[in-house]
Backbone bond lengths (Angstrom), bond angles and torsions (degrees), N, CA, C in turn:
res aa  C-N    CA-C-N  psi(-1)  N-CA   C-N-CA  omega(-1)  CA-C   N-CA-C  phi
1 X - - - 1.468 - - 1.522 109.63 -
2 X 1.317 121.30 150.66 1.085 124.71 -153.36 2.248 105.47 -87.41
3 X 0.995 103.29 103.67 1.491 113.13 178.41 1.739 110.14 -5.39
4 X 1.286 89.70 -62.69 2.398 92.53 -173.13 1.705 86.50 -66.32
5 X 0.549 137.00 -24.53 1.658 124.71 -179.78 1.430 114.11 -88.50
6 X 1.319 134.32 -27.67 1.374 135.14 166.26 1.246 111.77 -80.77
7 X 1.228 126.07 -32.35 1.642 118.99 170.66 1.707 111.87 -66.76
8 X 1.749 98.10 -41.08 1.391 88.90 168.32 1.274 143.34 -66.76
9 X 1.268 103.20 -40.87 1.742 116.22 162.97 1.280 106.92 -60.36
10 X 1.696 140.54 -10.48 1.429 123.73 179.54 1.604 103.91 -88.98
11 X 1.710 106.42 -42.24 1.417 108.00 -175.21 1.512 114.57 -66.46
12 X 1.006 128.75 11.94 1.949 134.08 177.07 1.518 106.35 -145.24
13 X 1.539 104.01 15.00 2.266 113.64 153.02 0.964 84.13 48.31
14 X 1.399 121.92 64.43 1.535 143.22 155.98 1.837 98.84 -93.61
15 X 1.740 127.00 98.96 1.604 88.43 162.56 1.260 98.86 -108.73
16 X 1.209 130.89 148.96 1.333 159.59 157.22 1.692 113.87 -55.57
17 X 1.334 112.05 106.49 1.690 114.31 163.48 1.372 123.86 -84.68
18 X 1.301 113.09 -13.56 1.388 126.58 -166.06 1.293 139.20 -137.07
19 X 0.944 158.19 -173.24 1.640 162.41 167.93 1.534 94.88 -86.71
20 X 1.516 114.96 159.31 1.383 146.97 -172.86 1.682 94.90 -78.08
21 X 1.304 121.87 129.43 1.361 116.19 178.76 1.929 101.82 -126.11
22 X 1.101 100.41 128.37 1.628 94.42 -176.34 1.040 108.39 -105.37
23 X 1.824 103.77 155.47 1.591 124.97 -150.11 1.186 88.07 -109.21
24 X 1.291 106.62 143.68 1.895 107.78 152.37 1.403 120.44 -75.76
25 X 1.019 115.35 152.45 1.573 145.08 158.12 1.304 98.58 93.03
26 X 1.740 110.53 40.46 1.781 109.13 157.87 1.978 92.34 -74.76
27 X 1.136 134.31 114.15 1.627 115.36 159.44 1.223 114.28 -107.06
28 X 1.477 115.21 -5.81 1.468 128.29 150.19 1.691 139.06 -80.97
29 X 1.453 94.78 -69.15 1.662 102.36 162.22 1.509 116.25 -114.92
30 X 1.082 97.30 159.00 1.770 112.04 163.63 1.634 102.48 -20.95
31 X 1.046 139.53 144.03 1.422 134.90 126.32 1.317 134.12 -112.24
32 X 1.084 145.34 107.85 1.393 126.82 -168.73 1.704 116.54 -128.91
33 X 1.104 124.42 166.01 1.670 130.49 176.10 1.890 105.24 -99.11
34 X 1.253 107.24 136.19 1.724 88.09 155.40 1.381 91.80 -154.30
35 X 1.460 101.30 138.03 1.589 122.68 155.85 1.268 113.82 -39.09
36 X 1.294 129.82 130.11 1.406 126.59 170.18 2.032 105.81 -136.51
37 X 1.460 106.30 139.29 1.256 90.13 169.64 1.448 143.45 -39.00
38 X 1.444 105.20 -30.50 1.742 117.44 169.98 1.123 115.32 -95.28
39 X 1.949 121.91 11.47 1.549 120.59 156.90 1.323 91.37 105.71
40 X 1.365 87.83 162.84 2.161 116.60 -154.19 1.492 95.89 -60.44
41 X 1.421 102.13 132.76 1.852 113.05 165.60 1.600 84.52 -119.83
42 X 1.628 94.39 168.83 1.456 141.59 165.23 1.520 105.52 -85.60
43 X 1.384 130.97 119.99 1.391 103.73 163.04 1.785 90.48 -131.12
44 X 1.526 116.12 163.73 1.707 120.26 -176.88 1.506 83.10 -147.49
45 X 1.445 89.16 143.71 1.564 121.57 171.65 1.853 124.16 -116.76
46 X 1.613 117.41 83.84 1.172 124.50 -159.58 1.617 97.34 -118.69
47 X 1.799 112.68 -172.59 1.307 111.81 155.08 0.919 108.51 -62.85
48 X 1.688 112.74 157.33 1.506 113.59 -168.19 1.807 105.63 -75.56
49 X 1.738 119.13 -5.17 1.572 100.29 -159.53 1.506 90.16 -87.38
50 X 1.641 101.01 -30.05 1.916 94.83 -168.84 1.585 114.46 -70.13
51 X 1.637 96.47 -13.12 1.702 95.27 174.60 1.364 121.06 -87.71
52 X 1.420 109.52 -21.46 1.489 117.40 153.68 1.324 124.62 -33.18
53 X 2.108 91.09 -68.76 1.546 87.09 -166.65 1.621 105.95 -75.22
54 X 1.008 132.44 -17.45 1.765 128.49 179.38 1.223 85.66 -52.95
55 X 1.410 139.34 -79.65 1.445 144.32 -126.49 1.946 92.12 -75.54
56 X 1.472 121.85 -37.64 1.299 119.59 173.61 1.766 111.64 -64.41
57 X 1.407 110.44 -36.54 1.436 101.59 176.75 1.385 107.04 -85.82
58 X 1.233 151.76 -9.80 1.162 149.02 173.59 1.984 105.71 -58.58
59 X 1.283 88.24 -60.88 1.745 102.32 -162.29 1.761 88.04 -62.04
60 X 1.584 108.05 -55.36 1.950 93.47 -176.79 1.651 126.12 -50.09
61 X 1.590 114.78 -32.86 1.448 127.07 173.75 1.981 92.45 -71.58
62 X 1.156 127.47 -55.38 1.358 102.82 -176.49 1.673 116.48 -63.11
63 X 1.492 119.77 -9.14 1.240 89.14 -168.09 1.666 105.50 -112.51
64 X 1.465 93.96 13.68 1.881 99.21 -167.60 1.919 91.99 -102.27
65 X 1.384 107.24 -21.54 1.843 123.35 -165.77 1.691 102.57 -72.01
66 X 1.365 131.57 128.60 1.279 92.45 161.57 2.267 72.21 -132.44
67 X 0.889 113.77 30.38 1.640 114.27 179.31 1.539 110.02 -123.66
68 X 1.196 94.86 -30.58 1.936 104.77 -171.73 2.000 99.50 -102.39
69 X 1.091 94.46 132.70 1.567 99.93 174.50 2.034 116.13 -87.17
70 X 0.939 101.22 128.24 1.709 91.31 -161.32 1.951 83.03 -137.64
71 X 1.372 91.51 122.10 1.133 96.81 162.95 1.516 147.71 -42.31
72 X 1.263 134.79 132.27 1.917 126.17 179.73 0.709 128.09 -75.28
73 X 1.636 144.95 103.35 1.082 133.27 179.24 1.511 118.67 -80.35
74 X 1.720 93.35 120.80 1.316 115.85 -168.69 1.480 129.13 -67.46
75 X 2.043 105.32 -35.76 1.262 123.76 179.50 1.412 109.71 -157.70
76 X 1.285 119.40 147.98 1.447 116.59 164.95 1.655 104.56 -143.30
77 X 1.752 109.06 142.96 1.379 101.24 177.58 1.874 92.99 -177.50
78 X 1.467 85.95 129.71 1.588 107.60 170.74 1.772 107.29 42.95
79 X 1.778 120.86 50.22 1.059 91.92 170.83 1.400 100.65 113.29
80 X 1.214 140.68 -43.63 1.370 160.56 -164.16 1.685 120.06 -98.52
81 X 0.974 125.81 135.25 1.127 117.49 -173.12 1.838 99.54 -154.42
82 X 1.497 103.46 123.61 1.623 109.05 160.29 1.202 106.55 -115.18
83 X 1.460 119.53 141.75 1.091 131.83 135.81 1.626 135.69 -119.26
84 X 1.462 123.15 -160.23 1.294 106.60 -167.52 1.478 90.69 -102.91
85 X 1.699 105.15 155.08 1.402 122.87 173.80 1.447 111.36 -99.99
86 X 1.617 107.59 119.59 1.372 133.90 165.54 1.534 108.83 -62.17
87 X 1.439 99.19 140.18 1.819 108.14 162.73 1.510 98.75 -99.79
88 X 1.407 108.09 134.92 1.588 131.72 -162.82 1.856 88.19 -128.37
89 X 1.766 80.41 143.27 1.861 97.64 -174.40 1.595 79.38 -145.98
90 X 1.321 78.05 168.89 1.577 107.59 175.43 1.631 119.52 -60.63
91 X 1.478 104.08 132.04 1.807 101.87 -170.67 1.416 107.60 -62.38
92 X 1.402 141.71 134.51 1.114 135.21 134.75 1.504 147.89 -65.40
93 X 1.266 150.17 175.81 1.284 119.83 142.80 1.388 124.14 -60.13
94 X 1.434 137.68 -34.47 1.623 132.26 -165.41 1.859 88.54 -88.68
95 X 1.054 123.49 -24.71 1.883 113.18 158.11 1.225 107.05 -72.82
96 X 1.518 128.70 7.76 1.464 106.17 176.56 1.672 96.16 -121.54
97 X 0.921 108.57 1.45 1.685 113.04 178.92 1.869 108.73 -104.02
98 X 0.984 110.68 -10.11 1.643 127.77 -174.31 1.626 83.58 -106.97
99 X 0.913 138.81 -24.97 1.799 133.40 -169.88 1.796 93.22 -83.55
100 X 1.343 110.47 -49.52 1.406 113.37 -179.00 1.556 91.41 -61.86
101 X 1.078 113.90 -81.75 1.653 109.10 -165.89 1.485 117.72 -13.70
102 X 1.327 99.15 -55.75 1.351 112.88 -166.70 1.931 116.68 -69.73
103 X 1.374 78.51 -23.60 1.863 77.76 -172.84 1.453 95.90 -82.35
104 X 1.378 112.22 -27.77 1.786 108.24 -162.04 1.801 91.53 -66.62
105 X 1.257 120.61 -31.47 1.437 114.26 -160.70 1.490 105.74 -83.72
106 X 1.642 122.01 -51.47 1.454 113.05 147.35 1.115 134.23 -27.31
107 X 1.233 139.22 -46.63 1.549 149.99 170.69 1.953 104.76 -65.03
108 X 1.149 109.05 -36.55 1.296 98.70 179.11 1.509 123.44 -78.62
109 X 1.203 110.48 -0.39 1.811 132.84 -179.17 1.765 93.67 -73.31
110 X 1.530 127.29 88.80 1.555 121.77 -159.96 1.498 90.46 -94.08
111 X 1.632 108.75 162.57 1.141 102.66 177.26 1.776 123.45 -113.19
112 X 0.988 127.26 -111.15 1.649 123.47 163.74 1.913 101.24 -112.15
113 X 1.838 108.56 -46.95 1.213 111.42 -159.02 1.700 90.20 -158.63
114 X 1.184 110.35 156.60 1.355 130.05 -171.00 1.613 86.00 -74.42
115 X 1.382 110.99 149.25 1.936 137.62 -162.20 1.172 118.37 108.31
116 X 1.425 98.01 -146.62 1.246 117.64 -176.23 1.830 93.85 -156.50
117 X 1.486 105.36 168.10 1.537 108.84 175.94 1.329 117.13 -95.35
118 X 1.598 111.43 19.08 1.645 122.51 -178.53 1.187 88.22 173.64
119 X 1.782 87.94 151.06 1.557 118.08 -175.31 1.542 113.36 -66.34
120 X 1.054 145.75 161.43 1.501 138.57 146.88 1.849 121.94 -157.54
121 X 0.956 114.00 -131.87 1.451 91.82 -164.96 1.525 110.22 -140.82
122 X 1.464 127.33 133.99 1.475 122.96 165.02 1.593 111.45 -99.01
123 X 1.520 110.08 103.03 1.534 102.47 -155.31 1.138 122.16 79.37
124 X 1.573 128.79 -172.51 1.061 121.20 144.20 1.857 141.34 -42.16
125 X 1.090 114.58 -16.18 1.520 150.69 -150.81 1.943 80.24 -79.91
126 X 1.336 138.63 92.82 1.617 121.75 149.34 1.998 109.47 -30.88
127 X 1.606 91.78 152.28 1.305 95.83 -160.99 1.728 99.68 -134.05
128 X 1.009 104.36 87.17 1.712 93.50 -162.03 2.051 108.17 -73.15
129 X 1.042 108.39 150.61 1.541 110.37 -159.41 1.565 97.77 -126.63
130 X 1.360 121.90 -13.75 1.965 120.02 -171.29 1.761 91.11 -29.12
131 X 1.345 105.40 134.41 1.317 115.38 -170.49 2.025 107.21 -86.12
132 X 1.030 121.86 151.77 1.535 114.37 -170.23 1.844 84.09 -176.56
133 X 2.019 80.08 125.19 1.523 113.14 166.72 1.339 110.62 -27.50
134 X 1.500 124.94 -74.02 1.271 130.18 -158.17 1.472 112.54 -82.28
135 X 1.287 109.36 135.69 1.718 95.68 172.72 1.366 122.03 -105.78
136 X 1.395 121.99 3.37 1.165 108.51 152.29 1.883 133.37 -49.30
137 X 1.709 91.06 -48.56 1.730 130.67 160.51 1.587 90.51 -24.27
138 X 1.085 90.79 -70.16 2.109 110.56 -153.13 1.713 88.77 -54.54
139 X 1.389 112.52 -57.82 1.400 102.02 -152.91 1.426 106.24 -71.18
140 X 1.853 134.09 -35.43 0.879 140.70 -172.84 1.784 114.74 -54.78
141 X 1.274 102.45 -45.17 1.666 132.26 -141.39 1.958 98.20 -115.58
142 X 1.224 113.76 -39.58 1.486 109.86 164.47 1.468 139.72 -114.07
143 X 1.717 95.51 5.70 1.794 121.03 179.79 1.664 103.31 -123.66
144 X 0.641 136.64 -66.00 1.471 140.66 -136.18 1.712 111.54 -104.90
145 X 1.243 112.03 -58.18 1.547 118.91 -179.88 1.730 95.69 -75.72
146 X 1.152 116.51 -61.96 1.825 93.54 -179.30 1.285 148.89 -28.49
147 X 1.949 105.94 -62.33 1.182 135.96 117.93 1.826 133.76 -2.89
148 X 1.345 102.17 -66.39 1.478 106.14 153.09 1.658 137.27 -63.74
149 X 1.129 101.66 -25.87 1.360 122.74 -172.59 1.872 94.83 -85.52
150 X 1.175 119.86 -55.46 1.203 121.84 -159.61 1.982 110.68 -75.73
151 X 1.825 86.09 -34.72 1.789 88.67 157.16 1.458 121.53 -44.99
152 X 1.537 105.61 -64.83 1.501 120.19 -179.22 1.566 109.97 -50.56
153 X 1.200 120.53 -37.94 1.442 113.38 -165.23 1.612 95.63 -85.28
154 X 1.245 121.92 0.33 1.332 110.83 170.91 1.352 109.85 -109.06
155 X 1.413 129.89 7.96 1.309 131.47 172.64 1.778 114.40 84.20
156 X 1.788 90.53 8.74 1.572 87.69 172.89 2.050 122.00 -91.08
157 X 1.527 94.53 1.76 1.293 84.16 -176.08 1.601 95.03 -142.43
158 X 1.342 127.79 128.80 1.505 148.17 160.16 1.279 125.22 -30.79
159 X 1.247 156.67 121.75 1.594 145.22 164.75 1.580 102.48 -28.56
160 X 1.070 120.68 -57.21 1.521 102.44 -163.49 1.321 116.04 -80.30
161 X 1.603 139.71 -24.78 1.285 127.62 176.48 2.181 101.82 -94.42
162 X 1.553 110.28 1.76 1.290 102.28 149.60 1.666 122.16 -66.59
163 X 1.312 92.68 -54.30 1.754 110.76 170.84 1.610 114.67 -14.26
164 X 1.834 75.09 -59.46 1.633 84.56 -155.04 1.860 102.43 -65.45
165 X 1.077 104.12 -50.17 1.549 119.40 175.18 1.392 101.73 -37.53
166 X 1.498 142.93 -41.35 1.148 142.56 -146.91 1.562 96.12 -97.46
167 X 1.650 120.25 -25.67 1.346 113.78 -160.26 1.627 95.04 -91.88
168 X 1.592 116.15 -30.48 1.589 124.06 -164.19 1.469 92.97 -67.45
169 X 1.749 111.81 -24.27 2.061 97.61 -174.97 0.931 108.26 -95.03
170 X 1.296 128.78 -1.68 1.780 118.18 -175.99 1.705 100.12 -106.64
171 X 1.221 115.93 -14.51 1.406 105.83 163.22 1.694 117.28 -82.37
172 X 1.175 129.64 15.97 1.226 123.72 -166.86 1.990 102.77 -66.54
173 X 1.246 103.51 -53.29 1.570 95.79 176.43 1.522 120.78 -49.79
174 X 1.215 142.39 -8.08 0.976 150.46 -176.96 1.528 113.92 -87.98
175 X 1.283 134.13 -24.93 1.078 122.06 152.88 1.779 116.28 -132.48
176 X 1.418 117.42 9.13 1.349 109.83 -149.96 1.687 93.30 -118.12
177 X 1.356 127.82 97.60 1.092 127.23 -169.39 1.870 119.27 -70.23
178 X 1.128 125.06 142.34 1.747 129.53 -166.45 1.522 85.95 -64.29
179 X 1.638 96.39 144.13 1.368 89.52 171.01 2.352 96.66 -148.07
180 X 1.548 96.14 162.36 1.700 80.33 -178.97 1.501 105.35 -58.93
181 X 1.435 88.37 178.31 1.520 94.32 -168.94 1.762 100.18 -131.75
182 X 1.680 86.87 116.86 1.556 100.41 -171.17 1.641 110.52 -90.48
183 X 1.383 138.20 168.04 1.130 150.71 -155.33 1.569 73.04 -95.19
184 X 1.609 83.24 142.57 2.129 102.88 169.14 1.464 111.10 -139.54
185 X 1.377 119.96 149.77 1.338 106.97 179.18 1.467 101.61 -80.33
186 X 1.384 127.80 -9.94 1.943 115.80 165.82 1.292 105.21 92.24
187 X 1.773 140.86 -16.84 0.990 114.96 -153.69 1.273 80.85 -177.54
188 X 1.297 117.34 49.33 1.706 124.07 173.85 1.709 123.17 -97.58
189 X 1.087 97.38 85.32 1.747 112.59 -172.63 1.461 104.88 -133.27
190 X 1.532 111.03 139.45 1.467 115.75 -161.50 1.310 107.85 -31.69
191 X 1.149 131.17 -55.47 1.146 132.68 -148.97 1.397 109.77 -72.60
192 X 1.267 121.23 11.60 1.867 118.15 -166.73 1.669 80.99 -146.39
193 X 1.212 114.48 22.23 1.964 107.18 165.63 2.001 88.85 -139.55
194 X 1.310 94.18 131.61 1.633 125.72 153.68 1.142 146.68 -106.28
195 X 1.321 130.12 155.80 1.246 133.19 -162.41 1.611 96.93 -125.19
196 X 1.314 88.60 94.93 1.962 104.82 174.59 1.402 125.42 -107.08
197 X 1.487 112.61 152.13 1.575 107.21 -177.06 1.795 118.35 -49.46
198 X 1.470 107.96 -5.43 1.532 106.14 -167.47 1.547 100.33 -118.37
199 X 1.493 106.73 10.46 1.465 101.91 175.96 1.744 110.34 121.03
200 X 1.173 133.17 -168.71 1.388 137.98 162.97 1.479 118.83 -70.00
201 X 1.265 103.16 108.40 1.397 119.37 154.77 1.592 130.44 -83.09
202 X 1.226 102.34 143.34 1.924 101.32 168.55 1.507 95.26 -128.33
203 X 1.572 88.22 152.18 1.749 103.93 178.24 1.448 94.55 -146.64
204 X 1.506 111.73 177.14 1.192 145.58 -178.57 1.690 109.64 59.44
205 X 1.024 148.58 38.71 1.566 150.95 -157.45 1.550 102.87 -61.59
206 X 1.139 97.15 165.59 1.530 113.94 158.03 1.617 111.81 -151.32
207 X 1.538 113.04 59.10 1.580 114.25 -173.84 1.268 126.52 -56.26
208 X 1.689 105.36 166.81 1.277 106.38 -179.79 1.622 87.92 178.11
209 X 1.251 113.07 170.00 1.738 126.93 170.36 1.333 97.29 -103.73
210 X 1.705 121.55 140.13 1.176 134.80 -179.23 1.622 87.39 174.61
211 X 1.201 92.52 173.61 1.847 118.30 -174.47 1.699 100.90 -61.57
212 X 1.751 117.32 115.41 1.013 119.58 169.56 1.054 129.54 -29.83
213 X 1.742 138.01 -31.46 1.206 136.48 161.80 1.070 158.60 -42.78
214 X 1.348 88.53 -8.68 1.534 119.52 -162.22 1.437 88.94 -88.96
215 X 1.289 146.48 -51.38 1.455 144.09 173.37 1.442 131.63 -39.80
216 X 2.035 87.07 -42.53 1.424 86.35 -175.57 1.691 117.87 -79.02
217 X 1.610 96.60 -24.95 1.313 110.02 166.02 1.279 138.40 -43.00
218 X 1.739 105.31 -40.98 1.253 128.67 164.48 1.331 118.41 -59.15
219 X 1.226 119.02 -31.47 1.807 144.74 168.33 1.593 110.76 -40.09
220 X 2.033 90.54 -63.20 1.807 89.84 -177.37 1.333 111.55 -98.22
221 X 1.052 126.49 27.80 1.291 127.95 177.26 1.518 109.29 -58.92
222 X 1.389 101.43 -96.15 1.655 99.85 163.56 1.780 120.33 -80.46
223 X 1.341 118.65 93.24 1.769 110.12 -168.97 1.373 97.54 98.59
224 X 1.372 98.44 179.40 1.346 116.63 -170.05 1.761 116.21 -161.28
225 X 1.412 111.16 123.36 1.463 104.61 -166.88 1.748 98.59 -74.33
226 X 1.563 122.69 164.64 1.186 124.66 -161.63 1.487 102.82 -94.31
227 X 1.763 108.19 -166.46 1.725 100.47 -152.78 1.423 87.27 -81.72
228 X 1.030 136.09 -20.64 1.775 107.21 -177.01 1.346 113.14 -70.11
229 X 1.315 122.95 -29.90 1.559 121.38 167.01 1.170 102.01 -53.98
230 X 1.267 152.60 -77.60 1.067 158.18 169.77 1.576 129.63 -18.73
231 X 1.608 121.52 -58.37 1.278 139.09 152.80 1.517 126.01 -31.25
232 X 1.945 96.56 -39.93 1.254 120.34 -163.48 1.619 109.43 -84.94
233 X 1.319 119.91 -31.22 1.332 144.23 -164.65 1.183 115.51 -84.18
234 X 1.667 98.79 -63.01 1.655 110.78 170.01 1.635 126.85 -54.78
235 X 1.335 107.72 -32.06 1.381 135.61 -157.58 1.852 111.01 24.66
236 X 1.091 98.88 67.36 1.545 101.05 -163.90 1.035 124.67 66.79
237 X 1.398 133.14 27.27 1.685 120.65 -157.09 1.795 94.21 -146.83
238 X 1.287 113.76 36.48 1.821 113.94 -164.92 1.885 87.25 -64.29
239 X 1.272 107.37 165.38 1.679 109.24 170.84 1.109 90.80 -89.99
240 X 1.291 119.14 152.04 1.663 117.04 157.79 1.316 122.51 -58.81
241 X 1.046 139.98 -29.18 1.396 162.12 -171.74 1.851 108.48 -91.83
242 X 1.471 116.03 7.52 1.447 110.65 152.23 1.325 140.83 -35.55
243 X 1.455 122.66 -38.00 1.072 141.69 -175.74 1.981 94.34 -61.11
244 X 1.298 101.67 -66.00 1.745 115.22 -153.92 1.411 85.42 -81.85
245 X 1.322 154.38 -20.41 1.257 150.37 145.51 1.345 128.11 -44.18
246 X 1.295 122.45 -48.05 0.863 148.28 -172.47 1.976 106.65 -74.90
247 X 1.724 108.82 -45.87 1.097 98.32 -173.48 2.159 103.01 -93.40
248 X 1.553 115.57 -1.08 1.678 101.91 179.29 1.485 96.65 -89.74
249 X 1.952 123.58 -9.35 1.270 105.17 172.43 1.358 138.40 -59.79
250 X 1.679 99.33 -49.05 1.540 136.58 168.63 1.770 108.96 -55.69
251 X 1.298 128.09 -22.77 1.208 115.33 -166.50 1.997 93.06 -84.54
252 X 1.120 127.13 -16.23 1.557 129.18 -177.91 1.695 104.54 -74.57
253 X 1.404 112.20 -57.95 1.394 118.21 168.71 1.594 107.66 -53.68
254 X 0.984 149.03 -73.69 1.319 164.75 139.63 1.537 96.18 12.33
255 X 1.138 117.74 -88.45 1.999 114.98 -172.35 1.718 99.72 -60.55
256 X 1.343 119.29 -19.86 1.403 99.40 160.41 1.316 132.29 -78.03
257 X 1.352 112.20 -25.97 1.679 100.83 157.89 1.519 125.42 -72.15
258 X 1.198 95.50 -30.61 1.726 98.55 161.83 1.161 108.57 -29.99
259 X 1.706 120.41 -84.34 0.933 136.23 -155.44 1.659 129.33 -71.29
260 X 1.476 99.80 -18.28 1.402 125.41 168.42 1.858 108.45 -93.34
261 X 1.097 126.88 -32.33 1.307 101.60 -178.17 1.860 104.01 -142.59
262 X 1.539 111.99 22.12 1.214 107.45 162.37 1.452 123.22 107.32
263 X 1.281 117.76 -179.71 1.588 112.09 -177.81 1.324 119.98 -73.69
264 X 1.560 120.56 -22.20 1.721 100.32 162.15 1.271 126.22 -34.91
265 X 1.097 140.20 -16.76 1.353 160.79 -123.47 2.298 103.22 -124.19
266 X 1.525 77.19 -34.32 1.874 90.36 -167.32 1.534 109.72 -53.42
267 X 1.298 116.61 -42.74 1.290 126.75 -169.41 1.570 96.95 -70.14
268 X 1.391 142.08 -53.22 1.654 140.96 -160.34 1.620 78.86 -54.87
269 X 1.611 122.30 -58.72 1.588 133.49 -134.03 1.807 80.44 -70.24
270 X 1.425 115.59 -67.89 1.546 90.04 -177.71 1.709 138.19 -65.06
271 X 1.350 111.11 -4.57 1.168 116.88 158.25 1.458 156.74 -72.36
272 X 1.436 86.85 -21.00 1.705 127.55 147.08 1.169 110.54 -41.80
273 X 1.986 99.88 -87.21 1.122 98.54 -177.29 1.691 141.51 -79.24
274 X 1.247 97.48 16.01 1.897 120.80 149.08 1.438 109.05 -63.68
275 X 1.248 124.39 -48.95 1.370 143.42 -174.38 1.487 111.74 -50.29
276 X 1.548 100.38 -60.58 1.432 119.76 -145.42 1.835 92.43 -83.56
277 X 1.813 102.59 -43.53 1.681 98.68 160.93 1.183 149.30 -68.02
278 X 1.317 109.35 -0.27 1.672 132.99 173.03 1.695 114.21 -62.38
279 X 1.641 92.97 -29.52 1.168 110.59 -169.75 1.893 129.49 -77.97
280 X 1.263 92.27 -16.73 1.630 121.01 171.42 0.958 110.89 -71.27
């Protein structure tokens, strides 16, 4: 076992019975399980800043959550990160109506200004957070044009469907009204929400304050949680404008898979923004 990890597991009376067992669906960092005499941890092996900021958005989702179960982070050091391991069951519908609950109450945790008070990461992908009043500002200027720009400079995106991307963010004031900016877990896609014996969990974050939508967006991105999630979330109060919300959220997630796993990806990114221009 790797030395910074045995000192760490000694300094938090971690003892270890076993070898490192790895989890699937690290496609970023390490993930692994290990038996420990005081019972199963989580431990991930990343750069140390992106394990930083996970381990900083972990503790803010536990302390803003009192509906969503979010794991403790137990230790962090040089790169390393344990936390505690959840028992995961099968989703239900009343776990998918407690998932709404829970996000609506997270989202209502407002902040001063759309960001974060430090940069960190969605994926590998840097995630810049400089905090700014307006969130149109935020989304244009710290989601969308960066992102686009950094596609293009890798030859994943064309002058003209950059174009277009460039014209859909500078029109945002034109129909997309400022709104507070609630705490998000940043990186809410099925696969980083569970169905645990203590209820719905989220893991892997990449936080920040921005327009609650952006989560749920992340939701239907790939799949879609069912109508009690939905019922539960909205609580009667959907915007009318879900649809066109729903698709300028997905276009940020969207150029990040671009940019993280390539041009399969090109066709969703221009289909979006087919979507998002229908709407003009």
């Amino acid at each position: 076992m790797d030395a910074t990890l045995s000192h760490l597991l000694e300094s938090i009376e971690l003892t270890p019975t076993g070898a490192l067992q790895p989890l699937s669906g690290g496609d970023i960092a390490a993930v692994y399980r290990l038996e420990t005499q005081q019972g199963q941890v989580v431990i991930k092996h990343d750069d140390a800043a992106r394990v930083r900021g996970e381990a900083e958005g972990l503790r803010a989702l536990r302390s803003a959550c009192d509906k969503l179960v979010v794991p403790e982070v137990l230790g962090l050091s040089a790169g390393w990160l344990v936390i505690e391991s959840l028992d995961t069951v099968p989703g239900q519908p009343m776990s998918e109506a407690a998932l709404g609950e829970g996000l609506r109450g997270l989202h209502s945790v407002i902040g001063d200004a759309h960001g974060w008070h430090q940069d960190n990461a969605c994926g590998q992908t840097p995630q810049p957070n400089a905090p700014l009043s307006d969130g149109r500002a935020f989304q244009r200027v710290r989601r969308l044009l960066p992102l686009c720009e950094a596609c293009h400079q890798h030859g994943l995106l064309g002058n003209e469907l950059r174009g277009r991307i460039e014209r859909l963010a500078h029109d945002l004031e034109h129909w997309l009204p400022n709104a507070p900016p609630g705490l998000l877990h940043g990186d809410c896609w099925s696969g980083n929400v569970l169905f645990t014996t203590r209820g719905p969990a989220i893991i892997d974050p990449a936080v920040y304050r921005h327009y609650p939508e952006v989560d749920v967006a992340m939701l239907t991105l790939f799949g879609s949680p069912g109508e009690a999630f939905f019922d539960a979330y909205w609580n009667g109060d959907a915007p009318t404008d879900w649809p066109r919300r729903e698709a300028l959220f997905q276009l940020y997630p969207l150029l990040n898979h671009l940019l993280l796993f390539g041009a399969g990806y090109r066709s969703a990114v221009e289909r979006c923004v087919a979507r998002l221009e229908s709407f003009t």
